[in-house]
C-alpha positions in Angstrom: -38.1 80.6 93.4 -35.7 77.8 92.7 -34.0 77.8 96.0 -34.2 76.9 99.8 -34.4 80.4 100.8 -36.8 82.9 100.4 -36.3 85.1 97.6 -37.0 89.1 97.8 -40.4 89.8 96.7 -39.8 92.0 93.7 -42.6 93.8 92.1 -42.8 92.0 88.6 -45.3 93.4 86.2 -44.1 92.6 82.9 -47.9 91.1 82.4 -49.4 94.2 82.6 -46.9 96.0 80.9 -47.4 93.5 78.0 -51.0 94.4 78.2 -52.0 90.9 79.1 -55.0 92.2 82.0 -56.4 92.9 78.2 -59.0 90.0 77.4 -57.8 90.6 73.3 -54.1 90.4 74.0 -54.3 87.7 76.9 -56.2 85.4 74.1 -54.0 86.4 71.6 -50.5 85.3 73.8 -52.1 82.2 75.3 -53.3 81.1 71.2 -49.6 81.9 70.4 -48.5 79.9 73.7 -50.2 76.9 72.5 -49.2 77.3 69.2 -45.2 77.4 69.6 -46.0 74.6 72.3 -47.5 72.2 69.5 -44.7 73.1 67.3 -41.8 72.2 70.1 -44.0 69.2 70.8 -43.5 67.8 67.2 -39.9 67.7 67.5 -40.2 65.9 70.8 -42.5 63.5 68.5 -39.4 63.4 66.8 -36.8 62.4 69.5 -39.6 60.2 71.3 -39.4 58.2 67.7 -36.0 58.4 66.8 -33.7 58.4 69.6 -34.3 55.1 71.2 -33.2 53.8 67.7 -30.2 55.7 67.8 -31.4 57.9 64.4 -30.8 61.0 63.8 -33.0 64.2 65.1 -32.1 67.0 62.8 -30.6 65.4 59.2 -33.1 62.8 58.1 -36.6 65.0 56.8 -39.8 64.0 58.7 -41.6 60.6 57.0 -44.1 58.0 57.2 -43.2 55.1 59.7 -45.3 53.0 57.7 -44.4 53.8 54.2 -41.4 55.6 54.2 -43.0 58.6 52.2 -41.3 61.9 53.0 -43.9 64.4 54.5 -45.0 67.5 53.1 -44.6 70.5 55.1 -48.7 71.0 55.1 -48.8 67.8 56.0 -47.0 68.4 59.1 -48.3 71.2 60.4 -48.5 70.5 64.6 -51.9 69.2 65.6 -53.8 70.1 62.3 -52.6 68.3 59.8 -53.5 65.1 62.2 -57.3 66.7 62.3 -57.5 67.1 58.6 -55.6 63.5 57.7 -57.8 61.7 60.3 -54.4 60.8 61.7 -53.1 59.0 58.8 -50.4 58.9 55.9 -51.7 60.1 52.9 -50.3 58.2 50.6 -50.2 54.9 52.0 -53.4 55.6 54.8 -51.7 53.8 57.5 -53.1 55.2 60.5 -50.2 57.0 62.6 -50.1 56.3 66.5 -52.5 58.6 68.6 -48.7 59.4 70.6 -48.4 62.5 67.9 -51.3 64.2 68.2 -51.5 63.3 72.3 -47.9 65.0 72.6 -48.5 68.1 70.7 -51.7 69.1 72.4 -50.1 68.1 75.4 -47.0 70.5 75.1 -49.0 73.2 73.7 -51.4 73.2 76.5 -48.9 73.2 79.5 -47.1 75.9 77.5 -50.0 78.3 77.6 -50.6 77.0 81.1 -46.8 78.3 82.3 -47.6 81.7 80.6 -50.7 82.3 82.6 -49.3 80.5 85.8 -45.9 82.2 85.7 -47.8 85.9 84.7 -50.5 85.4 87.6 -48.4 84.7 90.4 -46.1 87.6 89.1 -43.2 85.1 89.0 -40.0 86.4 87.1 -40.8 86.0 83.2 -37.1 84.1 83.2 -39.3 81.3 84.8 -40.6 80.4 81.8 -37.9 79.9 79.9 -36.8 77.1 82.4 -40.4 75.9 83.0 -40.9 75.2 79.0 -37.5 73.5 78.7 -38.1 71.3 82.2 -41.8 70.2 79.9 -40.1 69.5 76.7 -37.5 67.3 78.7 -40.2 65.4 81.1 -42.7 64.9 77.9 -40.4 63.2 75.7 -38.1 61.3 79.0 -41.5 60.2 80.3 -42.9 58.6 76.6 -38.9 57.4 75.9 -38.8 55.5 79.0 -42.2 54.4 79.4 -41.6 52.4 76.0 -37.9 51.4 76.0 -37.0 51.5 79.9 -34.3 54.2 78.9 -33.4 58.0 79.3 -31.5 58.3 76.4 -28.4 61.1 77.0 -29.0 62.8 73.9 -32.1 64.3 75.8 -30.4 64.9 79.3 -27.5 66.0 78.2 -29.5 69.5 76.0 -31.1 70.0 78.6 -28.9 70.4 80.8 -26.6 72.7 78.7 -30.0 75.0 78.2 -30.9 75.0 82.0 -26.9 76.3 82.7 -27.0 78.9 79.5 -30.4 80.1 80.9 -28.7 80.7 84.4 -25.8 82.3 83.8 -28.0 84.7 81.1 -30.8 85.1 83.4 -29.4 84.9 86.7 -32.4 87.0 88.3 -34.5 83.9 87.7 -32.4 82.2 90.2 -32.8 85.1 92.9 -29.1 86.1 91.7 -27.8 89.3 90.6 -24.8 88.3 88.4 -24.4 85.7 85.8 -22.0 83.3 87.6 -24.0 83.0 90.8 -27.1 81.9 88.8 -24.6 79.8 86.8 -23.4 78.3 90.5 -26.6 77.7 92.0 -27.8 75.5 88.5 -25.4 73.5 88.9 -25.2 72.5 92.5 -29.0 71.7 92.1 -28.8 69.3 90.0 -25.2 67.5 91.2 -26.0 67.1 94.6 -29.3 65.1 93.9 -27.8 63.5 91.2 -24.6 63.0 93.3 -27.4 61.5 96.0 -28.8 59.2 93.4 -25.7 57.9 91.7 -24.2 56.6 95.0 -27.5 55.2 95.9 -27.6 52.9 92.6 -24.4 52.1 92.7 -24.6 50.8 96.8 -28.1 49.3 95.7 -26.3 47.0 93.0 -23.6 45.8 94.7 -26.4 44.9 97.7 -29.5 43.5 95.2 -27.1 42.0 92.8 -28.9 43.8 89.7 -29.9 47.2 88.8 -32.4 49.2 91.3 -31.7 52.9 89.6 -30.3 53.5 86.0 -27.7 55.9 85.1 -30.5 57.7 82.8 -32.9 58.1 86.0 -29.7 60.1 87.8 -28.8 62.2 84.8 -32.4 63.1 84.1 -32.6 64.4 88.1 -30.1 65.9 87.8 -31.2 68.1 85.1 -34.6 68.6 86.6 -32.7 70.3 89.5 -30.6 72.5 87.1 -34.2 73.9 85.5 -36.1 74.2 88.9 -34.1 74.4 91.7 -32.9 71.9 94.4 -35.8 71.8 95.8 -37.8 70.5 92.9 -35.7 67.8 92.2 -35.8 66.8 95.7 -39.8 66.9 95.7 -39.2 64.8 92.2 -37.6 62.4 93.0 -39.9 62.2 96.6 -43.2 62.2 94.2 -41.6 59.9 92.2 -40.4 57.2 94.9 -43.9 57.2 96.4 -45.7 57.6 93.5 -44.0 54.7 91.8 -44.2 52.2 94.7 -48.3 52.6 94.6 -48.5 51.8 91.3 -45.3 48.7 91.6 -47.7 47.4 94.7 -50.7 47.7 92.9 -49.2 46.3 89.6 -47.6 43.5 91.4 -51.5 42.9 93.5 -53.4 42.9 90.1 -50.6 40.2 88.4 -49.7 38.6 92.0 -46.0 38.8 91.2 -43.4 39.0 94.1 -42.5 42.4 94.6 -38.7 41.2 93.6 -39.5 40.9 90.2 -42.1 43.8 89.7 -40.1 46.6 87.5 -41.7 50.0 86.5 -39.9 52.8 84.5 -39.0 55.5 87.0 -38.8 58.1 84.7 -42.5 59.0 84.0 -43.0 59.5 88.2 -40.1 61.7 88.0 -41.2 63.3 84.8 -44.7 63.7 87.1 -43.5 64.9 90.1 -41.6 67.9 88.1 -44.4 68.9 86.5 -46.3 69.4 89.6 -43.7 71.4 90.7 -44.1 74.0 88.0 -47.1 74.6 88.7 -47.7 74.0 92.7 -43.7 74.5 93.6 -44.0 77.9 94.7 -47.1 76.7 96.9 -45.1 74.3 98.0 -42.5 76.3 99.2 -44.7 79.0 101.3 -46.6 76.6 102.6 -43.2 74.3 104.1 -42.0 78.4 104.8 -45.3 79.2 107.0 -45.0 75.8 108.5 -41.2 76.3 110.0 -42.0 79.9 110.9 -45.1 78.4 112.8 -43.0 75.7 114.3 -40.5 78.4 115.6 
């Protein structure tokens, strides 16, 4: 699943086994899916805010922008408490940015669309654990650098300690059958496209004179490749070169800039092409497997 090769087809049927082929129960996980989703996708609400201006995550309690006024806990309840406020502070009635309630719906929704993705194609259920972590980090890498041009470290660098603690406790995941080979395999996907990246900005300054890559763009590869494999950082990182260089071209047509001086964020195309690989990866993969088999 997150390798070159193809993985024994095991027999997974923890869905059933869950009862999940049962319309009640598969309503009831998928609500509950959503649910913990919204609630991750607060906190990301919370780095997205607050790392780029180097606060802290965890010690300062949750408050009005606007204001300053602390927020009640019912006030902060993920995605309802913006339906019932009409998206504002209620004590000052600032209006908050759309961002919050964008983001939680967001992460809820791709949440209960891993559950029913990863249960459908019978995928081992370890896969969701890397799938959800791999969202939480392209959501809020995505929003960060979209705004500030930056990939702050204090989201890489998580995410990549949870991609290499999910590995080495859930090798199977990674087609592996003890904890140090999952471990292995985490970490050579993400350092050799990182490792690929990192020489490629550095050769790229010294030849442009300026910046083509920044050191956020490598470390957040190379944590895509520790969640999903090598091959899904290689496809993000392919998405994300083409993807990005339509809309540079385009961007630099509609403003009729020189190319030279037409800069985009690279980290939502990569945060896009991951994303895509969660859900059409192993797609991907059997159709690039039938393809050499037919060439042979």
């Amino acid at each position: 699943m997150f390798w070159f090769e193809e993985l024994p087809k095991f027999a997974y049927d923890w869905w059933t086994r869950l009862g999940l082929n049962y319309p009640a129960v598969w309503s009831f996980a998928v609500f509950s899916a959503f649910a913990y989703g919204a609630c991750l996708g607060s906190f990301i609400n919370v780095c997205i805010w607050r790392m780029p201006r180097g606060e802290s995550v965890v010690n300062a309690p949750s408050h009005c922008t606007k204001c300053g006024a602390h927020i009640k806990w019912y006030d902060n309840l993920p995605v309802v408490s913006f339906l019932v406020l009409r998206g504002r502070c209620r004590v000052c009635r600032e209006p908050y940015s759309p961002r919050y309630f964008i983001v939680e719906v967001l992460t809820g929704a791709l949440f209960a669309a891993i559950l029913v993705k990863t249960g459908l194609t019978r995928q081992e259920p370890g896969a969701i654990y890397f799938y959800c972590v791999l969202t939480l980090l392209a959501i809020g890498a995505a929003w960060i650098d979209a705004e500030w041009r930056i990939i702050p470290d204090k989201l890489n660098y998580p995410a990549m300690i949870l991609a290499l603690a999910g590995a080495l406790a859930m090798p199977q995941a990674w087609g592996c059958a003890h904890w140090w080979q999952g471990g292995v395999r985490s970490l050579l996907s993400g350092m050799l496209p990182g490792a690929g990246l990192w020489i490629f900005a550095v050769l790229g300054k010294k030849l442009c004179g300026r910046e083509v890559l920044g050191r956020g763009d490598v470390k957040f590869v190379v944590a895509i490749g520790m969640l999903s494999g090598l091959p899904g950082a290689l496809f993000s990182v392919t998405f994300g070169s083409l993807a990005g260089s339509l809309c540079g071209l385009a961007r630099c047509a509609v403003r009729r800039e020189p190319a030279a001086r037409c800069t985009i964020p690279f980290g939502p195309f990569l945060a896009a092409g991951a994303m895509v690989w969660v859900f059409a990866g192993d797609w991907l993969l059997q159709m690039a497997g039938a393809l050499q088999r037919h060439g042979g």
